[in-house]
Backbone and ligand atoms as CSV (ligand in chain L), in Angstrom:
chain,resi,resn,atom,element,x,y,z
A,1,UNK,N,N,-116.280,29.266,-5.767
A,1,UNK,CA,C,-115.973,28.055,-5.013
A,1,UNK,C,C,-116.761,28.062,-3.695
A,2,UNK,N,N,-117.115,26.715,-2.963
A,2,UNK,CA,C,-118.273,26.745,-1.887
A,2,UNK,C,C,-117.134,26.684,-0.667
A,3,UNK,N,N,-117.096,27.411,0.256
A,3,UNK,CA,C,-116.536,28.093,0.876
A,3,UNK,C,C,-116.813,27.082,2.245
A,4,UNK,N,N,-117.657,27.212,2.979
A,4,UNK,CA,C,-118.138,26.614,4.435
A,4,UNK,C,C,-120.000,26.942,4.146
A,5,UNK,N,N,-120.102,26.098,5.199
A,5,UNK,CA,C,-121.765,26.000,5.463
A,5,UNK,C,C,-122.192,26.857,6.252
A,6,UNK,N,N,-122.976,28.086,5.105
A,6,UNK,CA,C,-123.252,29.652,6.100
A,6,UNK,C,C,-124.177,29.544,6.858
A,7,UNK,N,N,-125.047,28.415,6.611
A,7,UNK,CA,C,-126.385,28.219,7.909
A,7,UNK,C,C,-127.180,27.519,7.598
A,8,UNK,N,N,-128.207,27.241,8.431
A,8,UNK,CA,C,-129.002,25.997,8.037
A,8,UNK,C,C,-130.535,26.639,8.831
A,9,UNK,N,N,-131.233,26.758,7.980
A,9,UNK,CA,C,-132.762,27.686,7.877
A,9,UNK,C,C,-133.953,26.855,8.719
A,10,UNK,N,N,-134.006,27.308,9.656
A,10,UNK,CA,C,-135.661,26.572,10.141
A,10,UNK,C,C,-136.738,27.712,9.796
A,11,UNK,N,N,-137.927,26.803,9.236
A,11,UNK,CA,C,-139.271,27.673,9.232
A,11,UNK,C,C,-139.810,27.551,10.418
A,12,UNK,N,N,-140.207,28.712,11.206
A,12,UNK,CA,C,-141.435,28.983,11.917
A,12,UNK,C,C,-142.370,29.735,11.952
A,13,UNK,N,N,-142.804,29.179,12.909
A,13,UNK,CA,C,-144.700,29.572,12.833
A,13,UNK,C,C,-144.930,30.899,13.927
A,14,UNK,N,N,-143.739,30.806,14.713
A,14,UNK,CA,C,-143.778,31.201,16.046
A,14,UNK,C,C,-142.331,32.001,16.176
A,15,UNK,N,N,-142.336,33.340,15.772
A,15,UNK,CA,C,-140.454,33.380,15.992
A,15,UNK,C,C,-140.354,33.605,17.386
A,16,UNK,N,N,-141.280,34.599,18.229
A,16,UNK,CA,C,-140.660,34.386,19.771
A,16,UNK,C,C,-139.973,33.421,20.209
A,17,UNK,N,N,-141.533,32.704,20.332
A,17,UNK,CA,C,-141.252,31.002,20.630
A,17,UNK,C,C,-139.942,30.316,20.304
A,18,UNK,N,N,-139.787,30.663,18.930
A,18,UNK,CA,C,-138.912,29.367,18.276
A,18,UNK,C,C,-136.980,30.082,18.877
A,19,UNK,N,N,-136.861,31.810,19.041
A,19,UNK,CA,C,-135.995,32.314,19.436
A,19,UNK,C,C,-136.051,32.156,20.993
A,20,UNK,N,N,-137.328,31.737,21.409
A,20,UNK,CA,C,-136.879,31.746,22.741
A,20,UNK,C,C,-136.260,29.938,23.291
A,21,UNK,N,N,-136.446,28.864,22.269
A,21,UNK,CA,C,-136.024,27.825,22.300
A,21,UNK,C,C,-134.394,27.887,22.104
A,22,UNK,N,N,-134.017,28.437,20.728
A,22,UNK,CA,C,-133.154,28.100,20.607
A,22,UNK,C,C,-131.813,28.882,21.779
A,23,UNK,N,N,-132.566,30.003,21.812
A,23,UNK,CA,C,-131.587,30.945,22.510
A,23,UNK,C,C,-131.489,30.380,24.161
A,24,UNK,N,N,-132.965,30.348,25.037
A,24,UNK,CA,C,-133.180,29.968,26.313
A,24,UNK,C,C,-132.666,28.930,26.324
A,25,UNK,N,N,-133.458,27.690,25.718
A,25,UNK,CA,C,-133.298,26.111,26.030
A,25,UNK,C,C,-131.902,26.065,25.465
A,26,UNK,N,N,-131.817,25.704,24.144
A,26,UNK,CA,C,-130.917,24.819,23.787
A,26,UNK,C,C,-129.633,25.655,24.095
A,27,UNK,N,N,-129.564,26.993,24.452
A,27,UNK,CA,C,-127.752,28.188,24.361
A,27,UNK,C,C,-127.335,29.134,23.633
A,28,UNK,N,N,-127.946,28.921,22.138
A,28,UNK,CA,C,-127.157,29.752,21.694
A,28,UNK,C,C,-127.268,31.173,22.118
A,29,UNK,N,N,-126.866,32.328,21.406
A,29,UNK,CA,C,-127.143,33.588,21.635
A,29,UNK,C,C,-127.350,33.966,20.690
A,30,UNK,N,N,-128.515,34.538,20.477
A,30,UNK,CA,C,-129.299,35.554,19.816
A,30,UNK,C,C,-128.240,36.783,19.089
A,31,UNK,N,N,-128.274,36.593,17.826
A,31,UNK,CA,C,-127.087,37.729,17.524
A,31,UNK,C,C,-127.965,39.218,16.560
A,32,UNK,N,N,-128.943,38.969,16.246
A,32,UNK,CA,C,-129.919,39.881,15.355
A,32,UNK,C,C,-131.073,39.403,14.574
A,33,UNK,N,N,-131.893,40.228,14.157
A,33,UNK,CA,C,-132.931,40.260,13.754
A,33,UNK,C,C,-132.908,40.879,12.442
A,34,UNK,N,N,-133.409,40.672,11.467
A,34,UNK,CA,C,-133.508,41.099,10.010
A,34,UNK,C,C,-134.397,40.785,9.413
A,35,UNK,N,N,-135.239,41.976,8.902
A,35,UNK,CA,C,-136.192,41.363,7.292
A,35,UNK,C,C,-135.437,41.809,6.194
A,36,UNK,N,N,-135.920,40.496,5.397
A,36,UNK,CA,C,-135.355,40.554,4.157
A,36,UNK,C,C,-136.808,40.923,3.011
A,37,UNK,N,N,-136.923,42.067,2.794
A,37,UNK,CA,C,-138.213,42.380,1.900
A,37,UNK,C,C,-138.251,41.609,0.732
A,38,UNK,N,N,-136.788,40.925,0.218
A,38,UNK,CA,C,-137.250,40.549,-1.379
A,38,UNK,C,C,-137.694,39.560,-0.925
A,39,UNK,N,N,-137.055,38.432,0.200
A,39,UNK,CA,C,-137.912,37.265,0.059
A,39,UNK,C,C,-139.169,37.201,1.295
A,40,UNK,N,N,-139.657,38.536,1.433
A,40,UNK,CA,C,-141.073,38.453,2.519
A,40,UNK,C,C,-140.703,37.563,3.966
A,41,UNK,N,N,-139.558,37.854,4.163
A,41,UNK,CA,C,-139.042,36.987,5.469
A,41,UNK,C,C,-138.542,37.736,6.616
A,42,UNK,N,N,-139.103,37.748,7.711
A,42,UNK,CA,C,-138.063,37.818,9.057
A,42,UNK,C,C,-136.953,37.364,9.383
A,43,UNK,N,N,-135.757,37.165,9.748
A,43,UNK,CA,C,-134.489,36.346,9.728
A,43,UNK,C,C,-134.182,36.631,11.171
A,44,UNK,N,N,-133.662,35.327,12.280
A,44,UNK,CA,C,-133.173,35.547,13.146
A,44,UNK,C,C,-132.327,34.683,13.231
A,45,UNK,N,N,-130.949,35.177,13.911
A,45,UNK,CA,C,-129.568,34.593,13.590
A,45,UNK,C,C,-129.119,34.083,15.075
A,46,UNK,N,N,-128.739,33.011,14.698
A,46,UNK,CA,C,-128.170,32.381,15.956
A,46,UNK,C,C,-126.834,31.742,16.016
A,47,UNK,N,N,-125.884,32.361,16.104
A,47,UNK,CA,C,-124.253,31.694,15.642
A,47,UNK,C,C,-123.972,30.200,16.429
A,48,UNK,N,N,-123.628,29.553,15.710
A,48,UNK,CA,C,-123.350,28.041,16.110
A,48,UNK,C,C,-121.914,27.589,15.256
A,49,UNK,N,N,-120.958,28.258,16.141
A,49,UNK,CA,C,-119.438,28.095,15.342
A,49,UNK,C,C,-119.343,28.571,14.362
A,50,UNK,N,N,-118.836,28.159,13.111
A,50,UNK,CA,C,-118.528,28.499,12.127
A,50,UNK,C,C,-119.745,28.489,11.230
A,51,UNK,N,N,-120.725,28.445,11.682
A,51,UNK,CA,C,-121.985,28.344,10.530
A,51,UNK,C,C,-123.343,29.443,11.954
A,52,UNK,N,N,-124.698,28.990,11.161
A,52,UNK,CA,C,-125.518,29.996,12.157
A,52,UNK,C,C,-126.475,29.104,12.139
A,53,UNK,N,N,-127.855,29.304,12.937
A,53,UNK,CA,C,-129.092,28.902,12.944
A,53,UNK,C,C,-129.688,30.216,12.474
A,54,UNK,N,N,-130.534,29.631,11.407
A,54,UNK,CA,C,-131.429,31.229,11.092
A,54,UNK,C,C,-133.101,30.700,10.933
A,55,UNK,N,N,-133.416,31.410,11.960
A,55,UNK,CA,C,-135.123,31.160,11.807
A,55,UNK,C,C,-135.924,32.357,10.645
A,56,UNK,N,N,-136.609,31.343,10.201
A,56,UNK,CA,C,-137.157,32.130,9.100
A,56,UNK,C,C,-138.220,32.399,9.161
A,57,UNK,N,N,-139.266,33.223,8.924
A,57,UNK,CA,C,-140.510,33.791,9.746
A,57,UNK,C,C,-141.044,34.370,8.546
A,58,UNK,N,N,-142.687,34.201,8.095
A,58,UNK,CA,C,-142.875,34.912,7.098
A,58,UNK,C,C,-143.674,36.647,7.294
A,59,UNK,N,N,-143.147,37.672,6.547
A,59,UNK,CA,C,-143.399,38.978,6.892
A,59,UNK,C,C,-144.638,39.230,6.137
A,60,UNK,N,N,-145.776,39.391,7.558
A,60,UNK,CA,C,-147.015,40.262,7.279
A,60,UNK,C,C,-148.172,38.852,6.593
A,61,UNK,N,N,-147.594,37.358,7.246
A,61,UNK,CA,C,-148.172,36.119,6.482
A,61,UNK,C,C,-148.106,35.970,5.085
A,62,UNK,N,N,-147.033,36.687,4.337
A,62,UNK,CA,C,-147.261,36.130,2.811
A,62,UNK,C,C,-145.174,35.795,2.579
A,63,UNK,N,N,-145.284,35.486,1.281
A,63,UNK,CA,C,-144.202,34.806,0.434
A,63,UNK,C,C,-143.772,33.527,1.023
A,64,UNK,N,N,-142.533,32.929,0.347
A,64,UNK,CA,C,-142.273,31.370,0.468
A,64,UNK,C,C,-142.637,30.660,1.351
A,65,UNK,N,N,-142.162,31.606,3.031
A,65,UNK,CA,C,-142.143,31.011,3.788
A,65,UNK,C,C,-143.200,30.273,4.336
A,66,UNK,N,N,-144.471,31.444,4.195
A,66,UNK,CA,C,-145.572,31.301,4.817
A,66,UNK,C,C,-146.399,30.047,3.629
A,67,UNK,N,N,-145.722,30.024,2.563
A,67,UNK,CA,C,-146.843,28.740,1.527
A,67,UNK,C,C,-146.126,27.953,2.250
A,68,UNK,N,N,-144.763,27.877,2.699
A,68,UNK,CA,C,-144.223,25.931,3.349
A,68,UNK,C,C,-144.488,26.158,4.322
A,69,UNK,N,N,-144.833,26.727,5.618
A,69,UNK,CA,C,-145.733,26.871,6.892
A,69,UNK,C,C,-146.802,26.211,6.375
A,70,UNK,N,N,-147.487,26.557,5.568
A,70,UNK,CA,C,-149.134,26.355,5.014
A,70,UNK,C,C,-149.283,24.975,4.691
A,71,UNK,N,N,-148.027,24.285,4.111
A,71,UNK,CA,C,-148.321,23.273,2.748
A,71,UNK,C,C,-147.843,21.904,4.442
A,72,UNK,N,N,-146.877,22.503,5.051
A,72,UNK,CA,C,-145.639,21.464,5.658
A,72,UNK,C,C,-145.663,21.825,7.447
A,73,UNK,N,N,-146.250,22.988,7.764
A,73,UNK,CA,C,-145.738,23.301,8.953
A,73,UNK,C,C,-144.556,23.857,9.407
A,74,UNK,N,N,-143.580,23.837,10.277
A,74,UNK,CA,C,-142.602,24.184,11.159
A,74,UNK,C,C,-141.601,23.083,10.581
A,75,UNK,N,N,-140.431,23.345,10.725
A,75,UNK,CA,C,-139.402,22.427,10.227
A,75,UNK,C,C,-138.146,22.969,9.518
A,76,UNK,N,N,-137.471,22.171,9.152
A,76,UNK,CA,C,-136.381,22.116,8.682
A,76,UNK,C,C,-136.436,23.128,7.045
A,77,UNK,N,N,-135.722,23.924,6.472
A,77,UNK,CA,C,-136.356,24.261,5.601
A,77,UNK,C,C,-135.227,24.310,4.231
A,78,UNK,N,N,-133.501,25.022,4.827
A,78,UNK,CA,C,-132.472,24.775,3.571
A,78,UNK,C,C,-131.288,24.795,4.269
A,79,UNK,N,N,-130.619,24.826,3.661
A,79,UNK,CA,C,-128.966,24.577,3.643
A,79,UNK,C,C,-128.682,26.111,2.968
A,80,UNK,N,N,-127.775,26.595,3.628
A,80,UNK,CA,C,-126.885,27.906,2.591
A,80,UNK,C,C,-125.766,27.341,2.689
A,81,UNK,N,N,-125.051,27.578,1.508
A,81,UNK,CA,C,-123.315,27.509,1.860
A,81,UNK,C,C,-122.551,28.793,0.896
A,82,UNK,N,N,-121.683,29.147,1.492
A,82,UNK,CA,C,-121.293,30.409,1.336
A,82,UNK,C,C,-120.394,30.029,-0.105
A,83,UNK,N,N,-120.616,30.838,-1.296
A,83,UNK,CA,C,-119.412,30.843,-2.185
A,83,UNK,C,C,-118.786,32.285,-2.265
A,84,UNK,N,N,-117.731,32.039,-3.028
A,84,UNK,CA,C,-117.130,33.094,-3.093
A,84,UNK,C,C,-116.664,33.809,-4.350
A,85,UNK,N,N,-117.813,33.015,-5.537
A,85,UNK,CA,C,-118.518,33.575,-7.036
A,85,UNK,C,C,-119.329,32.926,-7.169
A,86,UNK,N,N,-120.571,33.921,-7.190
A,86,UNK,CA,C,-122.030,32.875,-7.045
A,86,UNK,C,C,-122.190,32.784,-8.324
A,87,UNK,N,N,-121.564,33.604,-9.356
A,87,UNK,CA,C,-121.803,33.640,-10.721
A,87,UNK,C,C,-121.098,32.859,-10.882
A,88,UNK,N,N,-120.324,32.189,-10.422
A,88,UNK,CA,C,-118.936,31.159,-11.278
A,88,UNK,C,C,-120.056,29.586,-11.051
A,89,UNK,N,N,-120.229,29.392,-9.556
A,89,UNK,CA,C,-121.013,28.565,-8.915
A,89,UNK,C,C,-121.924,27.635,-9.923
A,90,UNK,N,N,-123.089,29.201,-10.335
A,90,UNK,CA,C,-124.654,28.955,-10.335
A,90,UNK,C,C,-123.705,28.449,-12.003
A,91,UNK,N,N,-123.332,29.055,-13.089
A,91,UNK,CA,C,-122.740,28.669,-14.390
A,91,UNK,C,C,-122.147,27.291,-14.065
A,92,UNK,N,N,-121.339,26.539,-13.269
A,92,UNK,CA,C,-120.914,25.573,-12.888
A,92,UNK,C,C,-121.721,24.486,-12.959
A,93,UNK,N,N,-123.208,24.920,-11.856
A,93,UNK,CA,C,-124.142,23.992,-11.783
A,93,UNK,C,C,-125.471,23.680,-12.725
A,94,UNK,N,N,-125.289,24.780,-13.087
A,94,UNK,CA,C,-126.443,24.952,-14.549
A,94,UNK,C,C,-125.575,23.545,-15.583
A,95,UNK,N,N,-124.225,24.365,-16.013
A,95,UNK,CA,C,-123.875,23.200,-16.820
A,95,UNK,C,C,-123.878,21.624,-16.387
A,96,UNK,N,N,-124.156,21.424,-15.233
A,96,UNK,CA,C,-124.252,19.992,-14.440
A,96,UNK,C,C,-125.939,19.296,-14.555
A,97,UNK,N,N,-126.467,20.241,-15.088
A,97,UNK,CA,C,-127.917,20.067,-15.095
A,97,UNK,C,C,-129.278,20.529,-13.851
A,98,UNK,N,N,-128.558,21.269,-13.103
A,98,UNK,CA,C,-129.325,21.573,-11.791
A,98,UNK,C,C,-130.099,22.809,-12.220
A,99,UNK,N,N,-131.462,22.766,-11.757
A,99,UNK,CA,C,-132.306,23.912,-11.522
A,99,UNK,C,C,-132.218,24.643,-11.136
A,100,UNK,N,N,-132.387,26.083,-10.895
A,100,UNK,CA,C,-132.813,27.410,-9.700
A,100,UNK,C,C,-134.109,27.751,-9.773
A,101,UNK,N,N,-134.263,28.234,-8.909
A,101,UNK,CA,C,-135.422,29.167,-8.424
A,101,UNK,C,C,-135.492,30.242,-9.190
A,102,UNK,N,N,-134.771,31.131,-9.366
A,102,UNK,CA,C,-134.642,32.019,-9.851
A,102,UNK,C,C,-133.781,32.157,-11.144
A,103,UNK,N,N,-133.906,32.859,-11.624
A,103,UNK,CA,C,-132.881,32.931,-12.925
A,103,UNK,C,C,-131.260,33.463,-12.608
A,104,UNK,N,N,-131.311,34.610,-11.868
A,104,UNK,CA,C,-130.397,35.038,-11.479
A,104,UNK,C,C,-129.814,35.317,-9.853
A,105,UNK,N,N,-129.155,35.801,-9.378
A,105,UNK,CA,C,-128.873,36.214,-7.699
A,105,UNK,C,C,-129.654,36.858,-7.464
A,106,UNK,N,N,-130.361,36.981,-6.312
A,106,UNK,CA,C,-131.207,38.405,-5.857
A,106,UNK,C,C,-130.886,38.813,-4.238
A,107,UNK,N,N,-131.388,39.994,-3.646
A,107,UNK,CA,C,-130.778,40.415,-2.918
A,107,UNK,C,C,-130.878,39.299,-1.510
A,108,UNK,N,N,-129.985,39.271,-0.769
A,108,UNK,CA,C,-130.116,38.477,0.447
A,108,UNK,C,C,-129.985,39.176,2.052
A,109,UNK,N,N,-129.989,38.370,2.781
A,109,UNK,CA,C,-130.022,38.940,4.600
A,109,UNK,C,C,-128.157,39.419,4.510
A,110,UNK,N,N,-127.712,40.046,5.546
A,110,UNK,CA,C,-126.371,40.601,5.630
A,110,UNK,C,C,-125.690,41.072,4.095
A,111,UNK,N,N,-126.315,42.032,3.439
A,111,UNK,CA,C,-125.844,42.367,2.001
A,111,UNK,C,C,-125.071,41.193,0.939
A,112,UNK,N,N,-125.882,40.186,1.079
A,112,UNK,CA,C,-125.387,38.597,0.339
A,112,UNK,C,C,-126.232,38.659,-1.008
A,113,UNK,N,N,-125.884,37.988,-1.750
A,113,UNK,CA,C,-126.269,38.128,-3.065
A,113,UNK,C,C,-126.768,36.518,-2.955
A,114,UNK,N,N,-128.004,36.225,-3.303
A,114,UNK,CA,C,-128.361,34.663,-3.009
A,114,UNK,C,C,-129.195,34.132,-3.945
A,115,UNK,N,N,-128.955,32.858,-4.076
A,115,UNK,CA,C,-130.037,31.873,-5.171
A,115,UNK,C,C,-129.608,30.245,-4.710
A,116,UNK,N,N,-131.172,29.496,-5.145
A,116,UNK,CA,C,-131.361,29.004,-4.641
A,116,UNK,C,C,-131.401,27.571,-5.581
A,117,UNK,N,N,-130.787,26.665,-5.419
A,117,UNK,CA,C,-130.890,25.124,-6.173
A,117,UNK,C,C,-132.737,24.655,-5.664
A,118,UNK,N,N,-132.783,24.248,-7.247
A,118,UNK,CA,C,-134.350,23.491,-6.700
A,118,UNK,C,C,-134.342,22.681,-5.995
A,119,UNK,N,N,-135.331,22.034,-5.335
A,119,UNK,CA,C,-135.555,20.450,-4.496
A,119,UNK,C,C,-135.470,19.835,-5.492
A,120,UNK,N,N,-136.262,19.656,-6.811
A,120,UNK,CA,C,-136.288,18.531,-7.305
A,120,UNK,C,C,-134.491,18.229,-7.982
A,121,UNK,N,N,-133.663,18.969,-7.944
A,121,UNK,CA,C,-132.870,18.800,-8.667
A,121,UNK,C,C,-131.867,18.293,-7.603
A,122,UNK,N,N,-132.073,18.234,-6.225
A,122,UNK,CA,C,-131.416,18.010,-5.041
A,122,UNK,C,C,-131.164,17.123,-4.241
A,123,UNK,N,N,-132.345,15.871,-4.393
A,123,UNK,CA,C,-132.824,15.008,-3.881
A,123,UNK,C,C,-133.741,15.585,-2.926
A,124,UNK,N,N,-134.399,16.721,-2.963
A,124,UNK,CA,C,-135.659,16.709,-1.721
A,124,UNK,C,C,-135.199,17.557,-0.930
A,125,UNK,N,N,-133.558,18.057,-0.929
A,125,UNK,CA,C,-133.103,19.049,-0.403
A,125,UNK,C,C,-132.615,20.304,-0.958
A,126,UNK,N,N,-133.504,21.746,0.002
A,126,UNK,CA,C,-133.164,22.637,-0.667
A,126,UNK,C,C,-131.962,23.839,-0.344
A,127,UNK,N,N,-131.417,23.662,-1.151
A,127,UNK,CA,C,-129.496,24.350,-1.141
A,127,UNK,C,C,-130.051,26.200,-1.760
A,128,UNK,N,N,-129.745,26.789,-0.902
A,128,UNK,CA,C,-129.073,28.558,-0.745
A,128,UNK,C,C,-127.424,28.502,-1.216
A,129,UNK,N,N,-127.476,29.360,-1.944
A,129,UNK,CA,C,-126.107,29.769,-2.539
A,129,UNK,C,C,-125.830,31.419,-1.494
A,130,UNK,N,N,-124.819,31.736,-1.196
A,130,UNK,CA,C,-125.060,32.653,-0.708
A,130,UNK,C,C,-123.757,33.418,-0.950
A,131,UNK,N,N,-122.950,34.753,-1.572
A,131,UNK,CA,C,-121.891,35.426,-1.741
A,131,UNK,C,C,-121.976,36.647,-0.801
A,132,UNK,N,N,-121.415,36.637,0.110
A,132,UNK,CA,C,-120.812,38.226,0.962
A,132,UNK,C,C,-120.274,39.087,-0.253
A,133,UNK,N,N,-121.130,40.640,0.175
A,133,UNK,CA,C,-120.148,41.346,-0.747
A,133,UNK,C,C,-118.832,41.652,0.056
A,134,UNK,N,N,-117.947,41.918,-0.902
A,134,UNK,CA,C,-116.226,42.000,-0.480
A,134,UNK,C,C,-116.149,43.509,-0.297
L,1,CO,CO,CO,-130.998,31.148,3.932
C-alpha cells in the first residue's frame, strides 16, 4: 500500500551549487549525502516535513542521471512514494497495465528496495516506488 510521498528528485548539473540553493537560499537543512552505486547517482537529502528534497547528481558523469542532464538539462526529475509491499504494489500495477523500468526491485538510497513506473505509462511523469526495510 502507498504510504506518503517519500520525496521528490531534482537533477543537477551542479550539486554544490544546487545544495547550496536549497540549503542557503531557500532553508532547508542539509541532512546527508549518499551514493547509490546501482543507480550511478550522488543523493543529497533535504527534509521538507513529511517528505524530502533529494538532489540527484550523476557519479563519475555516467548512468540515468547524467543521459537526462544530457538529453533535458537541470530540472525536475520523479516522484517517490513510499510503499509498504513493493511486491504487492509493482503486481497491483502490472495487472493495471503500467510499465517498469526494471523488471524487478533493485537496491535503493537509505537500504530501500526501489523501482520505477515508466513515463510513458504515467502521463510524462516519472513515479519511484520505494519500500524501507523493516
Ligand atoms: Co528517488
Amino acid at each position: 500500500m502507498i504510504r506518503r510521498l517519500d520525496h521528490i528528485a531534482i537533477a543537477v548539473p551542479d550539486l554544490d551549487a544546487a545544495i547550496r540553493r536549497f540549503a542557503e537560499d531557500i532553508g532547508l537543512e542539509l541532512q546527508g549525502i549518499e551514493d547509490v552505486a546501482d543507480q550511478k547517482t550522488t543523493t543529497a537529502f533535504l527534509p521538507a516535513g513529511e517528505t524530502q528534497i533529494e538532489l540527484i547528481h550523476p557519479m563519475d558523469g555516467q548512468g540515468p542521471v547524467q543521459a537526462y542532464l544530457d538529453k533535458r538539462g537541470g530540472g525536475l526529475h520523479h516522484l517517490c512514494f513510499e510503499t509498504d509491499d513493493i511486491d504487492a504494489d509493482v503486481k497491483r500495477l502490472k495487472d493495471k497495465g503500467y510499465r517498469f523500468i526494471s523488471d524487478a526491485p533493485r537496491p535503493g538510497a537509505h537500504g530501500t528496495r526501489v523501482i520505477f513506473i515508466h513515463p510513458k505509462s504515467c502521463g510524462g511523469v516519472l513515479i519511484e516506488l520505494a519500500e524501507y526495510s523493516k
